[in-house]
C-alpha positions as CSV (number, residue, x, y, z in Angstrom):
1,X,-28.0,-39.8,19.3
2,X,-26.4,-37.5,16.8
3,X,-26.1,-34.5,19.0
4,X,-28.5,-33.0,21.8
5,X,-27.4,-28.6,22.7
6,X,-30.4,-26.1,23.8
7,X,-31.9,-24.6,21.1
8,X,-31.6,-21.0,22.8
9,X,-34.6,-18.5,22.1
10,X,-35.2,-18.0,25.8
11,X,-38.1,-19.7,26.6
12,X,-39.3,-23.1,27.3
13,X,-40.6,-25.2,25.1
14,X,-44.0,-26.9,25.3
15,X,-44.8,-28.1,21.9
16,X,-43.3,-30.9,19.7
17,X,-40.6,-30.0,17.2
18,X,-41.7,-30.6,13.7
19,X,-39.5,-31.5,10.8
20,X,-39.9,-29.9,7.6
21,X,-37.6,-30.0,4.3
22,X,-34.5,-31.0,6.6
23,X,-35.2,-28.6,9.0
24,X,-36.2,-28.8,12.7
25,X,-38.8,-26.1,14.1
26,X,-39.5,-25.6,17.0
27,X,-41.7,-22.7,19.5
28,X,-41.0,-21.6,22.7
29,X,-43.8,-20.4,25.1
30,X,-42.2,-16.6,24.3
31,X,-43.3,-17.1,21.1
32,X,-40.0,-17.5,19.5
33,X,-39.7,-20.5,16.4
34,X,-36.2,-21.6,16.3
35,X,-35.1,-22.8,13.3
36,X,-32.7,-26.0,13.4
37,X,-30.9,-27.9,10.1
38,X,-31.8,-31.6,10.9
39,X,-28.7,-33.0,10.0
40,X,-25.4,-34.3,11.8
41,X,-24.4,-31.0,12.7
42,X,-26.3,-28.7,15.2
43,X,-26.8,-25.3,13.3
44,X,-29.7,-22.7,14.1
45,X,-31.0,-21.7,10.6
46,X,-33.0,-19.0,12.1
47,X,-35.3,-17.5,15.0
48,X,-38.8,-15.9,14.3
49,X,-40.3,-13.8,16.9
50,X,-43.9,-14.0,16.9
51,X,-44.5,-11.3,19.8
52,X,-47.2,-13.5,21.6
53,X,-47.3,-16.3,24.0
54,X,-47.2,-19.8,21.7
55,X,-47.5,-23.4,23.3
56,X,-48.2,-25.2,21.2
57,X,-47.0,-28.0,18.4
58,X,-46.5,-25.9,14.9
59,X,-48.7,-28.1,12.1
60,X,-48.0,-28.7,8.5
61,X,-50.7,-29.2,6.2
62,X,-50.5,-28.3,2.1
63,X,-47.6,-26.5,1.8
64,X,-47.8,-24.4,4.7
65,X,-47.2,-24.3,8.1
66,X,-49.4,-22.8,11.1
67,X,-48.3,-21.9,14.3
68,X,-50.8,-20.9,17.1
69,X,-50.4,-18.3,19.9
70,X,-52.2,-17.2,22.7
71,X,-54.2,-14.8,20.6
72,X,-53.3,-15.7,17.1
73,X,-53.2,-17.6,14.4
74,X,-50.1,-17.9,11.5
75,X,-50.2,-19.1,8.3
76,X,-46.4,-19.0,6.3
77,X,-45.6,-20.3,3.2
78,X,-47.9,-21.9,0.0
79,X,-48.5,-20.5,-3.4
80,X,-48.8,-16.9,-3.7
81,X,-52.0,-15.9,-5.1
């Protein structure tokens, strides 16, 4: 084990973490992604509130990453069109 704190946002979590690029995501049933660095030091890179319940395991696929909440569905990152 490298390190093990609470990744705060306020919630509890009921998905998976996912690790993307070195970083550690991860939603909390308030709908709040917390953004870990996946390294030997425990830093949050960020917290995303996504205003709606969310328990569920974000997914990567092409590029971009989807996160589902009680009532919708997200879609961040990819090529720009």
């Amino acid at each position: 084990m490298i390190w093990q704190k609470r990744a705060g946002g306020g919630g509890n979590f009921h998905g998976s973490p996912v690790c993307v690029d070195g970083r550690l995501f991860c939603a909390d049933d308030k709908g709040t992604v917390v953004v870990l660095s996946a390294s030997e030091k425990f830093e949050v890179l960020g917290k995303n509130e996504l205003a709606d319940t969310c328990r569920s395991t974000p997914a990567v696929s092409g590029g971009r990453m989807y996160v589902r909440t009680e009532s919708r569905l997200f879609s961040v990152g990819g090529k720009k069109e």
